[in-house]
C-alpha positions as CSV (number, residue, x, y, z in Angstrom):
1,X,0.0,0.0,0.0
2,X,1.1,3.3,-0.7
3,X,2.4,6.2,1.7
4,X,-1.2,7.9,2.0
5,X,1.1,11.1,1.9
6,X,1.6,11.0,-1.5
7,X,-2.0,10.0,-3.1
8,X,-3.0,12.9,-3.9
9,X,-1.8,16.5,-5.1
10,X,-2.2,18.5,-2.0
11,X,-1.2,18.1,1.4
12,X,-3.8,17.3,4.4
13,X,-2.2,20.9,6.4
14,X,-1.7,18.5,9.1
15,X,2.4,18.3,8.7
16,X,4.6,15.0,7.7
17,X,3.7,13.4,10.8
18,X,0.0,14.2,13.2
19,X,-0.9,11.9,16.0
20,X,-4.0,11.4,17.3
21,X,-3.8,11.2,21.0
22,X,-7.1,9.8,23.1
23,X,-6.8,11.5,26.3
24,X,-9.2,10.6,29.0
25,X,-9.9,11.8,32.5
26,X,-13.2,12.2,34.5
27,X,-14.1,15.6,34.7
28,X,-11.2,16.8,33.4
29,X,-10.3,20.7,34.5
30,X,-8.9,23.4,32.3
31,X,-5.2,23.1,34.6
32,X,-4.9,19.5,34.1
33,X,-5.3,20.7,29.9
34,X,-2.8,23.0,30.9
35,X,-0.4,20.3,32.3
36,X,-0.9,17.8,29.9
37,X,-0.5,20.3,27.0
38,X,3.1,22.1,28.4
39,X,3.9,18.1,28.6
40,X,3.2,17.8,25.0
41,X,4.8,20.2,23.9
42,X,8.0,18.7,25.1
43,X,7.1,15.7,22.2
44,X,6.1,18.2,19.6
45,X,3.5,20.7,18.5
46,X,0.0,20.2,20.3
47,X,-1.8,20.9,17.0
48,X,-5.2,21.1,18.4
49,X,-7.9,19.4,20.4
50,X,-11.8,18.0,20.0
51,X,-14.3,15.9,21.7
52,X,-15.6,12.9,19.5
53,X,-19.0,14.3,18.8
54,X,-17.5,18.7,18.5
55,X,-18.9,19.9,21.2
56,X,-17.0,22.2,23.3
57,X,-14.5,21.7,26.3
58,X,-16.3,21.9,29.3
59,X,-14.1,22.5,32.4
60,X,-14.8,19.6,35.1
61,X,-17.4,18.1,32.8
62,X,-15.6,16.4,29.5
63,X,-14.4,13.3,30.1
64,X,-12.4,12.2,26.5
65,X,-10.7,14.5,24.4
66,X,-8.7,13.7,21.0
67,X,-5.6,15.7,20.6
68,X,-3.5,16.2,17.1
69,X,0.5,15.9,18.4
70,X,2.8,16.7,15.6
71,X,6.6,15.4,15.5
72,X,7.8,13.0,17.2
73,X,6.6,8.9,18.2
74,X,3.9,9.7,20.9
75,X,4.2,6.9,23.2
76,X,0.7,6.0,25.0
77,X,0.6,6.4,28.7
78,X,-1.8,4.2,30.6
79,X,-1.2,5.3,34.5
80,X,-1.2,9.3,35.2
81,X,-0.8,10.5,32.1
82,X,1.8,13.8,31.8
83,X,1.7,13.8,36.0
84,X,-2.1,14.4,36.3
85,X,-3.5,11.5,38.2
86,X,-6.1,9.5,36.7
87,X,-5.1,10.9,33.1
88,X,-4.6,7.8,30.1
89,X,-3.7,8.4,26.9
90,X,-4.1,6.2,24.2
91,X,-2.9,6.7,20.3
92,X,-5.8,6.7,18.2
93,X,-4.2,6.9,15.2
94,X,-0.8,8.2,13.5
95,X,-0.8,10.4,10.0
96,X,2.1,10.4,7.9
């Protein structure tokens, strides 16, 4: 099978290599986003961020949120994920 890079003409916008990180946390808070993101940034560039069905963040409400990481292997952390206890992270899927 092909690199799905290079089917077609024009690029995706989402650089030569975009993971998609699960993250999930009950009730997740807008400082444990905070944490987990500056943690990120350390692998690459946090690229963005959605919920599964587009609603919007809500602080101590969402539960699962997808997150594009671009640059480097992303490596899933089952147990406190970037220090914030409770957090997992799974990789939902790698582009490029």
């Amino acid at each position: 099978m092909a690199d799905s890079n290079t089917l077609g003409g024009q690029g995706n916008g989402l650089g030569s290599k975009t993971t998609i990180v699960k993250l999930a946390l009950t009730n997740m808070t807008a400082a444990n986003l905070g944490t987990i993101y500056s943690d990120m940034s350390l692998i690459g560039t946090v690229a963005g961020s959605g919920t599964a069905d587009g609603s919007a963040f809500a602080a101590g409400t969402t539960d699962v949120l997808f997150i594009a990481v671009q640059g480097d292997t992303y490596v899933a952390d089952a147990t406190d994920a970037h220090g914030v206890t409770g957090a997992v992270t799974t990789v939902e899927c790698i582009i490029g």
